[in-house]
C-alpha positions in Angstrom: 68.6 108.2 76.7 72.4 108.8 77.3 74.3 105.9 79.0 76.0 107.9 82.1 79.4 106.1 83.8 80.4 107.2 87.3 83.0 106.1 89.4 82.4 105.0 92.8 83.0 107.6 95.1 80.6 107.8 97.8 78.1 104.5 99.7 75.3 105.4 96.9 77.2 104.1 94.0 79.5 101.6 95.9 75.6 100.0 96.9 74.6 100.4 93.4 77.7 98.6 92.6 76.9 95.9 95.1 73.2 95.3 94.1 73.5 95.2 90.6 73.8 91.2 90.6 70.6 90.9 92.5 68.4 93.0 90.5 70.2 91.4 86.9 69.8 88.0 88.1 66.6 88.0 90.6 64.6 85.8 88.2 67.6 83.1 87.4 67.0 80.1 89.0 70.6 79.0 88.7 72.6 82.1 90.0 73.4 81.9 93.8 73.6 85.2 95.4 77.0 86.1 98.1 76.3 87.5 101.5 76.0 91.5 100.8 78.1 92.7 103.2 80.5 90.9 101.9 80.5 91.5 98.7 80.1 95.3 99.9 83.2 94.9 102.7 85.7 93.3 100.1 85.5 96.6 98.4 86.6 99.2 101.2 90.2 99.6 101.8 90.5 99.8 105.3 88.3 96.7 105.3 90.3 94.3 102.4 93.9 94.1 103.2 95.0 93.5 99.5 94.3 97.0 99.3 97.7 97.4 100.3 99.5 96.3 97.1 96.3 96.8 94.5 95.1 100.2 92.9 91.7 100.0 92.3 88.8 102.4 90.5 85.2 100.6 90.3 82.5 102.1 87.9 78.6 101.7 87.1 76.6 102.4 84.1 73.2 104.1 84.1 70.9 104.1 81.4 67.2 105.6 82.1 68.1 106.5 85.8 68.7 102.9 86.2 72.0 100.8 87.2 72.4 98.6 84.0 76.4 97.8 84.3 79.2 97.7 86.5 83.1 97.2 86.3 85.5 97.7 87.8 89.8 97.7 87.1 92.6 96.5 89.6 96.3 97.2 89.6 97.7 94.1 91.5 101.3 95.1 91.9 102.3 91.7 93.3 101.1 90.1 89.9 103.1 92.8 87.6 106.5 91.7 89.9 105.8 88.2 89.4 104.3 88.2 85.5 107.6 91.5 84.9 104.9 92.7 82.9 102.4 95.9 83.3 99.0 93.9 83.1 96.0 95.3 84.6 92.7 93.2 85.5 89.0 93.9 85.4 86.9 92.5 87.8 83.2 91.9 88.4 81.7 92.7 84.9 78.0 93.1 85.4 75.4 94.4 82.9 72.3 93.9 80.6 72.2 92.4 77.4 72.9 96.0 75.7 76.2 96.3 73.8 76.4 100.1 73.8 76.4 99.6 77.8 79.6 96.7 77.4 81.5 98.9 75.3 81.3 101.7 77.4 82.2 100.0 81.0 84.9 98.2 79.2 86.1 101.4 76.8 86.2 103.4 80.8 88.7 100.8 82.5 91.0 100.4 79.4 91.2 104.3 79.5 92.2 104.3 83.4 94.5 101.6 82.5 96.5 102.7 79.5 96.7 106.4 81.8 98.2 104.0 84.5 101.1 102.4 81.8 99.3 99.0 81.7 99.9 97.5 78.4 97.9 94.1 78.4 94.1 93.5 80.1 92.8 90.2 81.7 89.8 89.1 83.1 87.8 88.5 84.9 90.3 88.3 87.9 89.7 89.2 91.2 92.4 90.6 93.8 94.0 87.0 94.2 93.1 83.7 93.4 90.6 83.3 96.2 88.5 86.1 94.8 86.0 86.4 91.8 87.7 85.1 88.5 86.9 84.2 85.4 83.8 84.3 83.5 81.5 81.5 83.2 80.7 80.3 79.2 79.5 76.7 79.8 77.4 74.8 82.0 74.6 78.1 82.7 72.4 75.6 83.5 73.9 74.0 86.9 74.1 75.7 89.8 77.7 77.3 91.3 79.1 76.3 94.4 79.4 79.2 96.6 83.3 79.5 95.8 82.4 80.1 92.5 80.8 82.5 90.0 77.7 82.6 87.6 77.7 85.2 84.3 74.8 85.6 81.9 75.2 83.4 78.7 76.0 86.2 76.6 79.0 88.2 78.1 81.4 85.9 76.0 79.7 87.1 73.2 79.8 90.6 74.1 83.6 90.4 74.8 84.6 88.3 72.3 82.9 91.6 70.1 85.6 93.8 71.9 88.0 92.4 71.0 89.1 90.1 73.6 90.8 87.0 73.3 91.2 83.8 75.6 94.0 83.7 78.1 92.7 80.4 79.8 90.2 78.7 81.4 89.2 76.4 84.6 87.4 73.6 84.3 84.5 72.6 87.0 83.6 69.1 87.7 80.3 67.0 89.1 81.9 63.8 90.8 79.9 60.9 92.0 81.1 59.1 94.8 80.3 55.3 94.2 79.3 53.2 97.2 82.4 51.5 97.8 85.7 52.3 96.7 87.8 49.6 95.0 89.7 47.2 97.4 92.9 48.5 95.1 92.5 52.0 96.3 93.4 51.1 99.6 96.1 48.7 99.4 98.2 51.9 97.7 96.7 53.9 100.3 98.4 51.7 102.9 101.4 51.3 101.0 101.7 55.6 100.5 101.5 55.4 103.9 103.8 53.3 104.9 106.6 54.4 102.4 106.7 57.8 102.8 105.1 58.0 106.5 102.6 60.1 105.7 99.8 60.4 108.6 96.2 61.4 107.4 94.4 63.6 110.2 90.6 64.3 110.8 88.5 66.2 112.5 86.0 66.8 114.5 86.4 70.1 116.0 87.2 73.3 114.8 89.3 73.5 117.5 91.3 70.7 116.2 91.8 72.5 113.5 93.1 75.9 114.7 97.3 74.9 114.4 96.9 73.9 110.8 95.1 77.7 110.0 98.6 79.4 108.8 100.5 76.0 107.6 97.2 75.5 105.0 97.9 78.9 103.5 101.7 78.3 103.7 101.4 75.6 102.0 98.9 76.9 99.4 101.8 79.7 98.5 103.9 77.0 98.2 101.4 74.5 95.7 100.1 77.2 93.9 103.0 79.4 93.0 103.4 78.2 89.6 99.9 78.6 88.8 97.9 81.2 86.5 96.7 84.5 88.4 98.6 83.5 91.4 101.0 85.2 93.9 102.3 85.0 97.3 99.4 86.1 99.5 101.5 88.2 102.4 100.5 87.5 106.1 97.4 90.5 106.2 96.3 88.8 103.5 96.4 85.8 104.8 94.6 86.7 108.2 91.7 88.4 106.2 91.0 84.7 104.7 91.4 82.7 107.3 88.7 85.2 109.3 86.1 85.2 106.1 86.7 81.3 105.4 87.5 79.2 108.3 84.8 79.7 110.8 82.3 78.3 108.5 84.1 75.2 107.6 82.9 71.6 109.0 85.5 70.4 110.5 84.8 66.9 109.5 85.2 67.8 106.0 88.9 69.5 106.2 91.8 66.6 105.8 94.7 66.7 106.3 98.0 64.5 106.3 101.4 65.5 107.6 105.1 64.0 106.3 107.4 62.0 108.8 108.8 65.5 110.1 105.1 66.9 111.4 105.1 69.0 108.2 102.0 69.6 106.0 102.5 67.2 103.1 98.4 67.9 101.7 95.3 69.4 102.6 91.6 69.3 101.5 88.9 71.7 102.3 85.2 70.7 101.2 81.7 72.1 102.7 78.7 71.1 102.6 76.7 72.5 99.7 75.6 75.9 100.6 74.2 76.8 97.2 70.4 76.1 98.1 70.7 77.7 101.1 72.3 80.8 99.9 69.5 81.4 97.6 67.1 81.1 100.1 68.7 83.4 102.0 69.2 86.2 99.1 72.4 87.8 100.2 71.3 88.4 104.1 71.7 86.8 107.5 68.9 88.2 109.1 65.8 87.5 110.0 66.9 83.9 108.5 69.3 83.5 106.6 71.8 82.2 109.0 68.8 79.5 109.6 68.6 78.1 106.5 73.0 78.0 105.9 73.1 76.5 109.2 70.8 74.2 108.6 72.7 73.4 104.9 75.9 72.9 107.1 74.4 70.5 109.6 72.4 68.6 107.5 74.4 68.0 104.0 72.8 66.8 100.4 75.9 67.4 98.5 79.4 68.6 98.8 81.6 71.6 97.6 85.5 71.0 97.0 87.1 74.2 98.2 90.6 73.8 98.0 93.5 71.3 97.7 97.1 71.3 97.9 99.8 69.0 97.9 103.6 69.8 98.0 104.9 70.4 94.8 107.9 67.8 95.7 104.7 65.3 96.7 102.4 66.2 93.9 103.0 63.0 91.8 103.1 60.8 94.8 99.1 60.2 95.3 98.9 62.7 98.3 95.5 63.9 96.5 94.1 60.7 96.3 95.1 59.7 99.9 93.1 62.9 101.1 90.0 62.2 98.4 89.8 58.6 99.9 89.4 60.1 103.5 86.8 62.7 102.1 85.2 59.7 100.8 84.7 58.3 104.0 83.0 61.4 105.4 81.3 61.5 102.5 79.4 58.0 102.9 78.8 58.1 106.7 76.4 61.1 105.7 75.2 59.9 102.7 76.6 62.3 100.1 76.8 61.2 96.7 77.8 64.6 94.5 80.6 66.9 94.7 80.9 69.9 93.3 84.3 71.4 92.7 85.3 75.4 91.4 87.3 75.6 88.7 90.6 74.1 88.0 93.0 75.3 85.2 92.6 73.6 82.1 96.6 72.6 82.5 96.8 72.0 85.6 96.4 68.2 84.7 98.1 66.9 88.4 95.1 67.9 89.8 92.3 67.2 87.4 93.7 63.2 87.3 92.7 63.2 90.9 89.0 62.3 89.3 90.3 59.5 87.5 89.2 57.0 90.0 85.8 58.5 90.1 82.8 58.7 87.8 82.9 62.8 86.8 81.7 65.2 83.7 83.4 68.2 83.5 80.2 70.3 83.4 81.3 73.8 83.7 84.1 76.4 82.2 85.2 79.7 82.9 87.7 82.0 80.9 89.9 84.8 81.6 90.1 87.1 78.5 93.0 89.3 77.6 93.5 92.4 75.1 96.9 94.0 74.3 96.5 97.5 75.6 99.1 99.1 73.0 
Protein backbone atom coordinates (compact mmCIF):
# COMPACT_ATOMS: atom_id res chain seq x y z
CA UNK A 1 0.00 0.00 0.00
CA UNK A 2 0.73 3.70 -0.81
CA UNK A 3 2.79 5.64 1.95
CA UNK A 4 0.22 8.81 2.55
CA UNK A 5 1.94 12.24 4.19
CA UNK A 6 -0.37 14.78 5.77
CA UNK A 7 0.37 17.80 7.43
CA UNK A 8 -0.93 18.55 10.75
CA UNK A 9 -3.87 20.48 10.59
CA UNK A 10 -6.46 19.46 12.89
CA UNK A 11 -6.09 17.44 16.97
CA UNK A 12 -6.34 13.99 15.00
CA UNK A 13 -3.04 14.28 13.36
CA UNK A 14 -1.31 16.71 15.87
CA UNK A 15 -2.21 13.33 18.49
CA UNK A 16 -0.99 11.03 15.90
CA UNK A 17 1.97 13.19 15.83
CA UNK A 18 2.25 13.08 19.58
CA UNK A 19 1.76 9.22 20.01
CA UNK A 20 3.88 7.97 17.58
CA UNK A 21 6.96 7.56 20.06
CA UNK A 22 4.86 5.49 22.36
CA UNK A 23 3.51 3.08 19.99
CA UNK A 24 7.41 2.82 18.05
CA UNK A 25 9.07 2.40 21.22
CA UNK A 26 6.42 0.60 23.73
CA UNK A 27 8.59 -2.53 23.89
CA UNK A 28 12.19 -0.69 24.41
CA UNK A 29 13.23 -1.04 27.71
CA UNK A 30 15.68 1.89 27.47
CA UNK A 31 13.52 4.73 25.93
CA UNK A 32 11.84 7.03 28.61
CA UNK A 33 8.66 8.41 27.55
CA UNK A 34 7.84 12.70 28.23
CA UNK A 35 4.70 13.72 29.90
CA UNK A 36 2.04 13.94 26.83
CA UNK A 37 0.61 16.95 27.28
CA UNK A 38 3.66 18.24 26.99
CA UNK A 39 4.99 17.03 24.26
CA UNK A 40 1.34 17.84 22.73
CA UNK A 41 1.35 21.64 24.33
CA UNK A 42 4.98 22.58 23.05
CA UNK A 43 3.42 22.20 19.68
CA UNK A 44 0.36 24.79 19.76
CA UNK A 45 1.19 28.34 19.14
CA UNK A 46 -0.78 30.10 21.45
CA UNK A 47 0.65 27.67 24.01
CA UNK A 48 4.75 27.81 23.00
CA UNK A 49 5.91 31.30 22.94
CA UNK A 50 8.80 30.63 20.44
CA UNK A 51 6.16 30.50 18.12
CA UNK A 52 6.63 34.02 17.85
CA UNK A 53 9.94 34.08 15.92
CA UNK A 54 9.65 30.23 14.37
CA UNK A 55 7.63 29.06 11.25
CA UNK A 56 6.70 25.76 11.71
CA UNK A 57 4.82 22.79 9.44
CA UNK A 58 4.78 19.24 11.22
CA UNK A 59 3.88 16.09 9.13
CA UNK A 60 3.13 12.20 9.61
CA UNK A 61 3.40 9.24 7.48
CA UNK A 62 0.82 6.51 7.03
CA UNK A 63 1.39 3.30 5.59
CA UNK A 64 -1.60 0.54 5.88
CA UNK A 65 -3.91 3.09 7.74
CA UNK A 66 -1.24 3.13 10.34
CA UNK A 67 1.06 6.18 11.68
CA UNK A 68 4.57 4.86 10.76
CA UNK A 69 6.60 8.36 10.70
CA UNK A 70 6.62 11.83 11.73
CA UNK A 71 8.69 15.10 11.03
CA UNK A 72 8.38 17.95 11.25
CA UNK A 73 10.44 21.53 9.85
CA UNK A 74 11.14 24.76 11.83
CA UNK A 75 12.13 28.22 10.58
CA UNK A 76 13.86 29.73 13.64
CA UNK A 77 14.33 33.33 12.56
CA UNK A 78 16.49 34.15 15.55
CA UNK A 79 18.98 31.42 14.45
CA UNK A 80 19.10 32.77 10.57
CA UNK A 81 20.03 36.52 12.20
CA UNK A 82 22.61 35.07 14.29
CA UNK A 83 24.17 32.11 11.80
CA UNK A 84 23.39 35.41 8.52
CA UNK A 85 22.49 32.28 6.86
CA UNK A 86 18.93 30.80 5.64
CA UNK A 87 19.13 27.39 7.49
CA UNK A 88 16.14 25.54 8.27
CA UNK A 89 15.82 22.62 11.04
CA UNK A 90 13.90 19.35 11.25
CA UNK A 91 12.79 18.35 14.39
CA UNK A 92 11.39 15.18 16.04
CA UNK A 93 12.18 12.52 13.33
CA UNK A 94 10.09 9.42 14.20
CA UNK A 95 9.44 6.28 12.07
CA UNK A 96 9.87 2.47 11.46
CA UNK A 97 12.67 0.76 10.07
CA UNK A 98 11.26 1.29 6.42
CA UNK A 99 13.41 3.51 4.06
CA UNK A 100 10.67 4.37 1.58
CA UNK A 101 8.86 5.92 4.75
CA UNK A 102 12.50 8.08 5.69
CA UNK A 103 12.74 9.33 2.30
CA UNK A 104 9.49 10.47 2.04
CA UNK A 105 9.11 12.52 5.61
CA UNK A 106 12.51 13.86 4.91
CA UNK A 107 11.95 14.45 0.76
CA UNK A 108 8.34 16.61 2.25
CA UNK A 109 10.30 19.06 4.75
CA UNK A 110 13.22 19.80 2.24
CA UNK A 111 10.39 20.62 -0.24
CA UNK A 112 8.63 23.21 2.29
CA UNK A 113 12.04 24.36 2.92
CA UNK A 114 13.70 25.15 -0.34
CA UNK A 115 9.84 26.90 -1.19
CA UNK A 116 10.62 28.90 2.01
CA UNK A 117 14.44 30.12 0.48
CA UNK A 118 16.23 27.93 3.03
CA UNK A 119 19.41 26.82 1.54
CA UNK A 120 21.12 24.41 4.18
CA UNK A 121 19.07 21.67 6.63
CA UNK A 122 20.16 20.64 10.22
CA UNK A 123 19.03 18.38 12.61
CA UNK A 124 17.65 17.19 14.68
CA UNK A 125 17.12 20.67 16.46
CA UNK A 126 14.40 21.66 18.39
CA UNK A 127 13.08 25.43 18.74
CA UNK A 128 16.10 26.42 21.11
CA UNK A 129 18.61 24.65 22.86
CA UNK A 130 16.39 23.54 25.72
CA UNK A 131 14.28 21.58 23.34
CA UNK A 132 14.72 18.09 21.50
CA UNK A 133 18.15 18.05 19.64
CA UNK A 134 20.18 15.89 18.11
CA UNK A 135 19.87 12.31 17.34
CA UNK A 136 21.23 9.71 19.50
CA UNK A 137 23.96 7.10 17.53
CA UNK A 138 25.86 5.69 20.58
CA UNK A 139 25.13 4.38 23.87
CA UNK A 140 21.29 2.76 22.83
CA UNK A 141 21.75 0.69 25.56
CA UNK A 142 21.63 3.15 28.66
CA UNK A 143 18.90 4.93 29.60
CA UNK A 144 18.36 9.01 28.87
CA UNK A 145 17.92 11.34 31.43
CA UNK A 146 14.72 13.07 31.12
CA UNK A 147 16.47 16.28 29.50
CA UNK A 148 17.45 14.15 26.93
CA UNK A 149 16.47 12.13 23.84
CA UNK A 150 16.48 8.36 22.74
CA UNK A 151 16.42 7.37 18.62
CA UNK A 152 16.20 3.86 17.30
CA UNK A 153 19.79 2.48 16.33
CA UNK A 154 19.19 2.82 12.81
CA UNK A 155 18.08 6.43 11.96
CA UNK A 156 21.93 7.27 11.39
CA UNK A 157 21.87 4.88 8.97
CA UNK A 158 18.85 5.90 7.29
CA UNK A 159 20.17 9.59 7.13
CA UNK A 160 23.41 9.01 6.45
CA UNK A 161 21.56 7.13 3.02
CA UNK A 162 20.06 10.68 2.30
CA UNK A 163 22.50 12.22 2.11
CA UNK A 164 23.23 13.91 5.18
CA UNK A 165 26.32 14.78 6.67
CA UNK A 166 27.55 15.56 10.34
CA UNK A 167 27.36 19.05 11.65
CA UNK A 168 28.35 18.07 15.28
CA UNK A 169 27.80 16.20 18.12
CA UNK A 170 27.20 16.26 22.18
CA UNK A 171 28.76 14.04 24.23
CA UNK A 172 26.93 12.45 27.41
CA UNK A 173 28.70 11.34 30.44
CA UNK A 174 28.14 8.61 33.50
CA UNK A 175 30.24 10.27 36.52
CA UNK A 176 30.87 8.49 39.65
CA UNK A 177 31.08 10.40 42.65
CA UNK A 178 33.93 8.78 44.89
CA UNK A 179 33.46 8.83 48.63
CA UNK A 180 35.64 11.55 49.52
CA UNK A 181 37.00 14.16 47.48
CA UNK A 182 40.70 14.85 47.57
CA UNK A 183 41.90 17.18 50.47
CA UNK A 184 43.46 19.30 47.29
CA UNK A 185 40.12 20.03 45.94
CA UNK A 186 39.36 22.04 48.72
CA UNK A 187 42.23 23.92 49.57
CA UNK A 188 41.64 25.63 45.79
CA UNK A 189 38.21 25.73 46.69
CA UNK A 190 39.02 27.95 49.60
CA UNK A 191 41.50 29.77 47.88
CA UNK A 192 38.81 30.62 44.60
CA UNK A 193 37.01 31.74 47.27
CA UNK A 194 38.95 33.93 48.90
CA UNK A 195 40.64 35.48 45.74
CA UNK A 196 37.90 36.32 43.73
CA UNK A 197 35.12 36.54 46.61
CA UNK A 198 33.07 34.34 45.21
CA UNK A 199 30.04 33.07 47.71
CA UNK A 200 28.55 29.52 46.93
CA UNK A 201 24.69 29.48 47.90
CA UNK A 202 22.32 26.44 48.75
CA UNK A 203 19.17 25.70 49.18
CA UNK A 204 16.59 24.35 50.75
CA UNK A 205 13.56 25.92 49.57
CA UNK A 206 12.16 26.64 46.52
CA UNK A 207 11.34 29.67 47.78
CA UNK A 208 14.96 30.45 48.30
CA UNK A 209 15.32 30.08 45.00
CA UNK A 210 12.65 32.29 43.41
CA UNK A 211 15.20 35.75 42.97
CA UNK A 212 17.78 33.73 41.13
CA UNK A 213 14.72 32.40 38.42
CA UNK A 214 15.52 35.38 35.67
CA UNK A 215 19.46 35.92 36.64
CA UNK A 216 19.97 31.81 35.77
CA UNK A 217 18.51 32.41 32.28
CA UNK A 218 20.34 35.80 32.01
CA UNK A 219 23.21 34.29 32.64
CA UNK A 220 22.65 31.25 30.38
CA UNK A 221 22.19 33.91 27.34
CA UNK A 222 25.22 35.15 28.40
CA UNK A 223 27.46 31.51 28.82
CA UNK A 224 25.95 30.03 25.98
CA UNK A 225 26.01 32.63 23.30
CA UNK A 226 28.88 31.31 21.57
CA UNK A 227 27.59 27.93 21.43
CA UNK A 228 26.16 25.70 18.52
CA UNK A 229 22.20 25.91 17.95
CA UNK A 230 22.03 28.70 20.43
CA UNK A 231 20.38 32.15 20.51
CA UNK A 232 19.24 34.78 22.84
CA UNK A 233 16.00 33.33 24.35
CA UNK A 234 13.70 36.70 24.58
CA UNK A 235 11.81 37.25 27.92
CA UNK A 236 8.39 35.05 26.73
CA UNK A 237 10.60 32.70 26.14
CA UNK A 238 12.17 32.75 29.05
CA UNK A 239 8.89 32.81 31.28
CA UNK A 240 7.62 29.64 29.31
CA UNK A 241 10.86 27.77 30.78
CA UNK A 242 11.02 28.84 33.99
CA UNK A 243 7.05 27.72 34.30
CA UNK A 244 7.77 24.05 32.62
CA UNK A 245 11.25 23.68 34.53
CA UNK A 246 11.58 25.21 37.80
CA UNK A 247 8.72 23.88 39.89
CA UNK A 248 10.01 20.46 39.69
CA UNK A 249 13.45 21.20 40.68
CA UNK A 250 14.90 20.06 44.29
CA UNK A 251 15.98 22.83 45.61
CA UNK A 252 18.81 21.17 47.30
CA UNK A 253 20.23 20.21 44.10
CA UNK A 254 20.39 23.89 42.39
CA UNK A 255 23.84 25.80 43.35
CA UNK A 256 24.68 28.70 43.00
CA UNK A 257 27.66 31.23 43.75
CA UNK A 258 27.47 34.95 43.35
CA UNK A 259 30.77 37.45 42.60
CA UNK A 260 31.84 40.19 45.17
CA UNK A 261 29.06 42.60 43.56
CA UNK A 262 25.91 40.11 44.35
CA UNK A 263 26.07 39.13 40.65
CA UNK A 264 25.58 35.51 39.38
CA UNK A 265 29.15 34.40 38.70
CA UNK A 266 27.76 30.18 38.07
CA UNK A 267 24.98 28.11 38.48
CA UNK A 268 24.18 24.32 38.48
CA UNK A 269 20.93 22.63 38.08
CA UNK A 270 20.78 18.72 38.80
CA UNK A 271 17.54 16.49 39.65
CA UNK A 272 17.07 13.62 40.93
CA UNK A 273 16.84 10.79 38.35
CA UNK A 274 13.39 10.81 36.97
CA UNK A 275 14.09 8.30 34.17
CA UNK A 276 12.58 5.18 36.21
CA UNK A 277 9.89 7.00 37.26
CA UNK A 278 8.90 8.40 34.01
CA UNK A 279 8.63 5.04 32.51
CA UNK A 280 6.50 3.85 35.02
CA UNK A 281 4.42 6.54 34.59
CA UNK A 282 4.15 6.23 30.54
CA UNK A 283 3.65 9.79 29.59
CA UNK A 284 0.64 10.58 32.22
CA UNK A 285 0.07 12.06 35.58
CA UNK A 286 -2.91 10.47 36.47
CA UNK A 287 -4.16 7.97 38.24
CA UNK A 288 -0.30 7.70 39.35
CA UNK A 289 2.10 9.01 37.66
CA UNK A 290 2.71 12.00 39.76
CA UNK A 291 3.07 9.14 42.59
CA UNK A 292 5.83 7.43 41.29
CA UNK A 293 7.93 11.03 39.94
CA UNK A 294 7.26 12.25 43.40
CA UNK A 295 8.44 9.59 44.90
CA UNK A 296 11.74 9.60 42.37
CA UNK A 297 12.21 13.29 43.56
CA UNK A 298 11.98 12.61 47.28
CA UNK A 299 13.77 9.58 47.46
CA UNK A 300 16.92 9.79 44.87
CA UNK A 301 19.10 6.65 43.47
CA UNK A 302 20.90 8.78 40.98
CA UNK A 303 21.27 12.20 39.69
CA UNK A 304 20.61 14.14 36.33
CA UNK A 305 22.92 17.33 35.45
CA UNK A 306 20.55 19.75 33.86
CA UNK A 307 22.37 22.70 33.26
CA UNK A 308 25.53 24.81 34.04
CA UNK A 309 26.85 28.05 33.41
CA UNK A 310 29.62 30.12 34.35
CA UNK A 311 30.47 33.64 33.08
CA UNK A 312 32.36 33.54 30.06
CA UNK A 313 34.97 36.13 31.80
CA UNK A 314 35.01 33.23 34.86
CA UNK A 315 34.92 30.21 32.80
CA UNK A 316 38.63 29.36 33.21
CA UNK A 317 38.67 30.30 36.76
CA UNK A 318 37.24 26.83 38.45
CA UNK A 319 33.67 28.33 39.02
CA UNK A 320 32.42 24.77 37.62
CA UNK A 321 34.34 22.95 39.90
CA UNK A 322 33.50 25.10 42.88
CA UNK A 323 29.69 24.41 42.04
CA UNK A 324 30.50 20.41 41.29
CA UNK A 325 32.13 20.25 44.77
CA UNK A 326 28.95 21.63 46.47
CA UNK A 327 26.74 19.14 44.28
CA UNK A 328 29.09 16.65 45.70
CA UNK A 329 28.12 17.39 48.98
CA UNK A 330 24.33 16.93 48.39
CA UNK A 331 25.23 14.26 46.63
CA UNK A 332 26.80 12.08 49.55
CA UNK A 333 24.41 13.19 52.42
CA UNK A 334 21.85 11.17 50.18
CA UNK A 335 23.86 8.63 49.08
CA UNK A 336 24.06 9.14 45.32
CA UNK A 337 26.85 7.69 43.61
CA UNK A 338 25.97 8.30 39.51
CA UNK A 339 25.22 11.23 37.57
CA UNK A 340 23.96 11.42 34.49
CA UNK A 341 24.48 14.48 32.37
CA UNK A 342 22.72 15.48 28.56
CA UNK A 343 24.84 16.20 26.01
CA UNK A 344 27.61 18.54 25.81
CA UNK A 345 29.26 19.75 22.47
CA UNK A 346 32.05 17.80 21.49
CA UNK A 347 34.11 21.33 21.55
CA UNK A 348 33.00 22.76 24.14
CA UNK A 349 36.16 21.36 26.03
CA UNK A 350 35.74 24.23 29.26
CA UNK A 351 33.02 22.24 30.27
CA UNK A 352 33.69 18.65 29.58
CA UNK A 353 37.27 19.18 31.84
CA UNK A 354 34.96 19.83 34.65
CA UNK A 355 34.98 15.67 34.84
CA UNK A 356 38.53 15.60 35.19
CA UNK A 357 38.53 15.28 38.78
CA UNK A 358 36.06 12.55 38.66
CA UNK A 359 35.94 8.97 37.48
CA UNK A 360 33.54 9.32 34.06
CA UNK A 361 33.02 7.33 30.51
CA UNK A 362 31.58 9.28 27.96
CA UNK A 363 28.83 6.71 27.20
CA UNK A 364 26.53 8.47 24.95
CA UNK A 365 26.50 10.71 21.53
CA UNK A 366 24.21 12.51 19.63
CA UNK A 367 24.61 14.39 16.19
CA UNK A 368 23.02 17.10 14.33
CA UNK A 369 23.09 16.30 10.48
CA UNK A 370 23.15 18.88 7.79
CA UNK A 371 22.49 18.86 3.90
CA UNK A 372 23.09 21.80 1.49
CA UNK A 373 19.59 22.54 0.20
CA UNK A 374 20.93 24.04 -3.28
Amino acid sequence: MDIIIKEVKDKQTLNDFVKLPYNLYKTNKYWVPPMLNDERNVLIPEKNPAFDFCKVKLWVAYKDNKCVGRIGGIINSLWIEKKEKNIGRFTRPEFINDKAVSTLLMETVENWLKEEGMVELQGPLGFSNLDHQGCLIEGHDWLPSVASDYHMDYYKEHFEALGYEKEIDWLEFRITFPDALPEKSFKVADMLIRRYALQPQNFSSSKEIEPYKEKVFELFNKAFAELFGTFQLPKKLIDFYMKKFFPMLNPRYVKIILDKENEMAGFLIALPSLSEAMQKAKGKLLPFGWWHIMTALKNPKEMDLMLTGVKPELQKMGVAALLMNDLWKTAKEDGIKYVETTGMLENNHVAIQMWKSFDHIQHKRKRCFKKDLN
